[in-house]
C-alpha positions as CSV (number, residue, x, y, z in Angstrom):
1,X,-80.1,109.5,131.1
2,X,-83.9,108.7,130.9
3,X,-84.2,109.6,127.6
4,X,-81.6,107.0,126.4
5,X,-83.1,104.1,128.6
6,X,-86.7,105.0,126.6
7,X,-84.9,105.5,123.2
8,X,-83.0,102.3,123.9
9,X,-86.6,100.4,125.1
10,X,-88.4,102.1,122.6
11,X,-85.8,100.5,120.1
12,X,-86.3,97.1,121.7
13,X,-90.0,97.3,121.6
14,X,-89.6,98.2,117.5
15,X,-87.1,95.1,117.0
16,X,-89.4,93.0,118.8
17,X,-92.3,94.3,117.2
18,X,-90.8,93.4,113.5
19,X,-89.9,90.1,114.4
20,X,-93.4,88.7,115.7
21,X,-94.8,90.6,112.2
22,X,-92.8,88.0,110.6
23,X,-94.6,85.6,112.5
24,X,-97.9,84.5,110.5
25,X,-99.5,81.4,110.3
26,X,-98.1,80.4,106.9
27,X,-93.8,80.4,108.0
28,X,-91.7,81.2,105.1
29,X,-90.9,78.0,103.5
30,X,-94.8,77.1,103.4
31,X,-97.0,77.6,100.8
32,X,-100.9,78.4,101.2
33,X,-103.0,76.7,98.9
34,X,-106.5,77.6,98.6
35,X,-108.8,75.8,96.1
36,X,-111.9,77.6,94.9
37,X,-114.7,76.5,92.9
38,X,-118.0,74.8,94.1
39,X,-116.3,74.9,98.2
40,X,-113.3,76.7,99.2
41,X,-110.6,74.4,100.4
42,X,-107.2,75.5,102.1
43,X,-104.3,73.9,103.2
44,X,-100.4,74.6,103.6
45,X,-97.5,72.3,102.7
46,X,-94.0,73.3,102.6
47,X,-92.1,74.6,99.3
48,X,-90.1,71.6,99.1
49,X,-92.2,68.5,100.9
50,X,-91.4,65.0,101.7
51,X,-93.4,62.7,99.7
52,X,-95.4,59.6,101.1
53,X,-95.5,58.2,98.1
54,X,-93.3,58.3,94.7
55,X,-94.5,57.0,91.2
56,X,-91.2,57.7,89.2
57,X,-92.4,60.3,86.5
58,X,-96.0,60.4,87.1
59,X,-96.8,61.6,90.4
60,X,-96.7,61.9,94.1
61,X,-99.0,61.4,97.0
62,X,-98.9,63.8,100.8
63,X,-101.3,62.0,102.9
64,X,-102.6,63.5,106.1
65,X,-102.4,66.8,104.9
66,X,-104.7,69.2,107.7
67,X,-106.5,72.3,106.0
68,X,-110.1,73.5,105.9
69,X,-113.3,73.1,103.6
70,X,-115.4,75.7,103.9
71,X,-113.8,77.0,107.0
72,X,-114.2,73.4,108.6
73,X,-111.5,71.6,109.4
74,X,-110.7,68.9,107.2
75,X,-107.7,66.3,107.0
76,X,-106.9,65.5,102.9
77,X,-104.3,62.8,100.9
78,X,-103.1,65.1,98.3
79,X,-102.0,64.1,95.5
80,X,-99.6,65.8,92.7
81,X,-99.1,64.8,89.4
82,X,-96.6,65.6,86.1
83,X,-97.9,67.3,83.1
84,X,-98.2,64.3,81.5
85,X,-99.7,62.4,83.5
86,X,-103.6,62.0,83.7
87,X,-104.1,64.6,86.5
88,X,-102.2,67.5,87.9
89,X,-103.6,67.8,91.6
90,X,-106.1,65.4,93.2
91,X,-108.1,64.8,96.9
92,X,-107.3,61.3,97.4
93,X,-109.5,59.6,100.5
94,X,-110.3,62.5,101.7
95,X,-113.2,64.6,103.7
96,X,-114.1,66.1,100.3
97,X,-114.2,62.7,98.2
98,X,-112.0,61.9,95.4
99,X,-111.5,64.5,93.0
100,X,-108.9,64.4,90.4
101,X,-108.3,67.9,88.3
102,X,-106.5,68.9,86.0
103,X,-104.1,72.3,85.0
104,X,-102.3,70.7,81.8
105,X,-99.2,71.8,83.7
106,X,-97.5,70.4,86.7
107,X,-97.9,72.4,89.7
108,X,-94.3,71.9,91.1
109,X,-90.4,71.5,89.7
110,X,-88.0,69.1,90.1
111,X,-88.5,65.4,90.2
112,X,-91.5,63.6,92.5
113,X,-89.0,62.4,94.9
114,X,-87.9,65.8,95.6
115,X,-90.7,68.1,94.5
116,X,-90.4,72.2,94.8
117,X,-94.4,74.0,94.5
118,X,-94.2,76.7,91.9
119,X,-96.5,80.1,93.2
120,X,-99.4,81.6,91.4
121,X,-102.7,80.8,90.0
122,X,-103.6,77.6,88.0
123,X,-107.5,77.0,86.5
124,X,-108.6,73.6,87.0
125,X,-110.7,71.3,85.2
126,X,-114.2,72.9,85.0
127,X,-115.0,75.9,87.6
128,X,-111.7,74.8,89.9
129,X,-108.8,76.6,90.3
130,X,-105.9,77.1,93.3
131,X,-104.0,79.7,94.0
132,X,-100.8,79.1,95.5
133,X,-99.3,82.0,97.5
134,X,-96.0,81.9,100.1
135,X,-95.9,83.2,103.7
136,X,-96.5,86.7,104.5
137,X,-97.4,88.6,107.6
138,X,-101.1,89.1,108.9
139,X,-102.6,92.4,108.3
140,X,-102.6,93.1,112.3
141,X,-99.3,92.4,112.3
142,X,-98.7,94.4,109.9
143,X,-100.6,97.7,111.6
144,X,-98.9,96.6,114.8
145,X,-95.5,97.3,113.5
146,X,-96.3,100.7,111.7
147,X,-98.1,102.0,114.8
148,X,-94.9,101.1,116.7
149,X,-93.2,103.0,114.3
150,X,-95.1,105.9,114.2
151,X,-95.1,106.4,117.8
152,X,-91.7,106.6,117.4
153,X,-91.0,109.1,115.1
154,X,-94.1,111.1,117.1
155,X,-91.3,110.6,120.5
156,X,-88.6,112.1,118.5
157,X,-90.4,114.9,116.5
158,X,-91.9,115.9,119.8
159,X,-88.7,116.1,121.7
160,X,-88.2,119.9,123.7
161,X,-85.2,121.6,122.7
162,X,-84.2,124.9,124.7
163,X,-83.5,127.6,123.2
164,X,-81.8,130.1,125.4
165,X,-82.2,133.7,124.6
166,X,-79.8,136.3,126.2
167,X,-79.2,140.1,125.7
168,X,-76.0,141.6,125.9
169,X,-76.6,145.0,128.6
């Protein structure tokens, strides 16, 4: 009977273990952005954001936008615009100055009402570029719910079995 309550909390402590590793600072449905050039700037947004501002087939604006420059905490007005328009992605009034650069692409789908970021690396104009990644666990989450498992399968390799020997007279 003890061995099934420790299996069965063993189990619990797995399932719980798996769901926190799940559980990094960029959710799913965020996207990281980290821009990298003469200072490195991060900041998340979700996939598909709500615009503060909509010019029809040119661009869109986020303000408000909370990230880091240089590991210092920084508040930015994004903006975002369509390939042909005269930028791409911009700092507007921000902590870092105005900086408009360009990819020659767009860096989302869909229209600027109801934008969707696409995922990868984009160069911007010269020695800028951003990196757009989705959310994925921590590294220490990550360790957390191997160890759990490994300690596991240690409990079950490393259970006794009898072996009961007898000789006929």
């Amino acid at each position: 009977m003890s061995r099934r309550i420790f299996w069965a909390a063993s189990c619990a402590a797995a399932a719980l273990s798996a769901t926190q590793a799940f559980a990094a600072p960029v959710q799913p449905g965020n996207y990281k952005f980290t821009v990298s050039g003469a200072q490195t700037i991060s900041f998340v947004l979700p996939v598909s954001p709500t615009p503060s501002d909509v010019e029809a087939g040119d661009y869109f604006r986020i303000n408000g936008v909370s990230g880091t420059v240089d590991s210092l905490p920084a508040v930015f007005d994004l903006g975002f615009g369509s390939s042909t328009y005269f930028f791409n992605f911009g700092f507007l009034n921000s902590t870092v100055g105005t900086d408009l650069l360009t990819t020659g692409s767009s860096l989302y789908t869909g229209t600027e009402a109801a934008p969707t970021f696409l995922t990868g690396t984009f160069a911007l104009t010269p020695g800028y570029s951003v990196t757009i990644t989705s959310g994925v666990p921590e590294p220490a989450c990550w360790a957390m719910l191997l160890t759990g498992f490994g300690l596991m399968g240690a409990f079950v390799r490393r259970r006794k079995t009898t072996v009961r020997v007898s000789y006929s007279r």
